[in-house]
N, C-alpha and C positions, 0 to 999 in steps of 0.2 A: 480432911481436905482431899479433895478429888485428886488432886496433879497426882499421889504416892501411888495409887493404882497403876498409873501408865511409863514410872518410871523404872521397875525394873519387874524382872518377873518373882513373885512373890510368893512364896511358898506358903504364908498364910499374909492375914493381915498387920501389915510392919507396925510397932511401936510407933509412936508420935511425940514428937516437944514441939513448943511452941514459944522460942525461949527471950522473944522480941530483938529491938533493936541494942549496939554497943555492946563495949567488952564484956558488960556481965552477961551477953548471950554466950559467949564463948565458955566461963566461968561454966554456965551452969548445964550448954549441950555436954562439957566436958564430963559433970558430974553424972550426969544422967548416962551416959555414955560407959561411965566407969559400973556405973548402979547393975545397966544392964547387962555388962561382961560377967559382973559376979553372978548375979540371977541366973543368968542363961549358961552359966561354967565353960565359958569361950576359952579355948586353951591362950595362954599368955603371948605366944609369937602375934594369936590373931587378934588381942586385947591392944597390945604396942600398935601392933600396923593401924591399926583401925582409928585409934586415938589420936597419935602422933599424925597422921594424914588429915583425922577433923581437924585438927589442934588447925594445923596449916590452912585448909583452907578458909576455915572460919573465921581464922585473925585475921585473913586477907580480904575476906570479904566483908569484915568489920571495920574493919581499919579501910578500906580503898574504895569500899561501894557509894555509890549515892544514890540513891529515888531520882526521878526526872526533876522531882523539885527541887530539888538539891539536900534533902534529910536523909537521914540512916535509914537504912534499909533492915525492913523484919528478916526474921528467920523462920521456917518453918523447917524440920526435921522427921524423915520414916530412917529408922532402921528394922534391916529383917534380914530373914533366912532367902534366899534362891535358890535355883536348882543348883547354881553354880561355888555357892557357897554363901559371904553375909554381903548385904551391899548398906551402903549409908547414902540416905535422897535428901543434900542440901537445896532448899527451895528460896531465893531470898526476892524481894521489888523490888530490884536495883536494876539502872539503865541494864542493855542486854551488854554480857563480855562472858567471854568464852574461852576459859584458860588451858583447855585443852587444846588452843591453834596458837599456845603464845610458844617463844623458841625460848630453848634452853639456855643460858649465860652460859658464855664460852667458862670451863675450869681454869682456877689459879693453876702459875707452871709450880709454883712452891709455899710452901705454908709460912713465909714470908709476905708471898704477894697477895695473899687470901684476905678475902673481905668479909666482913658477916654478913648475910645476908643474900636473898637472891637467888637460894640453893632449892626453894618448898618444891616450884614444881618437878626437879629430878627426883630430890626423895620421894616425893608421890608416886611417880613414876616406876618407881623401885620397888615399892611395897606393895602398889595395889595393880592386880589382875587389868582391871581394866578402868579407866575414868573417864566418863560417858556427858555429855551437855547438850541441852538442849532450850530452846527459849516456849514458853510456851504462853501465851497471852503476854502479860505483862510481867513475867516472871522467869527468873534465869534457873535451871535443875539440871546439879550437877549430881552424877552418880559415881560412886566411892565405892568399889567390888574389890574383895578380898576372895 
């Protein structure tokens, strides 16, 4: 798929999945996600970050996306090396949203008032270098840099 070219700089040509629409895309970027940590001997700090950040946005964009027609929206998946370290290019056909301009939920004042939920894009935030969006035809491409 052309889009993985223009979405981060790539130190060679990134890995690909293609893991379609619904929760077993999540299931199976995850596996594949894990396959390639082992293969590639990703040290474990950059395994966690990397996974727990897909984990997030891909449940989010399994669960909340839609196509203009209103169906589930595919997946398309690069990871690879940069100059900067690994980056993950989630690619999915859902209307265009951009969650790198959504605001952060104010924190609970106490782990009384705490709710589940709500937290993905801080923690993203917190693990990864940078997370980049951009829409490109009819397609949303989000980048996940460790």
């Amino acid at each position: 798929m052309p889009v993985f070219r223009n979405c981060a700089d790539w130190l060679a040509e990134p890995e690909r999945l293609a893991p379609g629409p619904g929760p077993q895309a999540v299931r199976a970027a995850l596996a594949w996600l894990q396959e390639l940590a082992q293969r590639q001997a990703w040290p474990e700090p950059t395994r966690h970050a990397l996974i727990l950040c897909a984990d997030e946005a891909l449940t989010n964009v399994t669960t909340h996306a839609r196509t203009p027609d209103g169906g589930p929206v595919r997946l398309w998946l690069g990871c690879g090396h940069t100059r900067d370290g690994l980056a993950l290019c989630i690619v999915d056909d859902g209307t265009a949203f951009d969650p790198t301009r959504q605001p952060l939920p104010a924190l609970a004042a106490s782990l009384d008032e705490a709710r589940p939920g709500g937290q993905g894009l801080r923690l993203m935030r917190h693990y990864l270098r940078s997370m980049r969006y951009q829409r490109q035809g009819d397609r949303n491409v989000l980048v996940l840099e460790l």
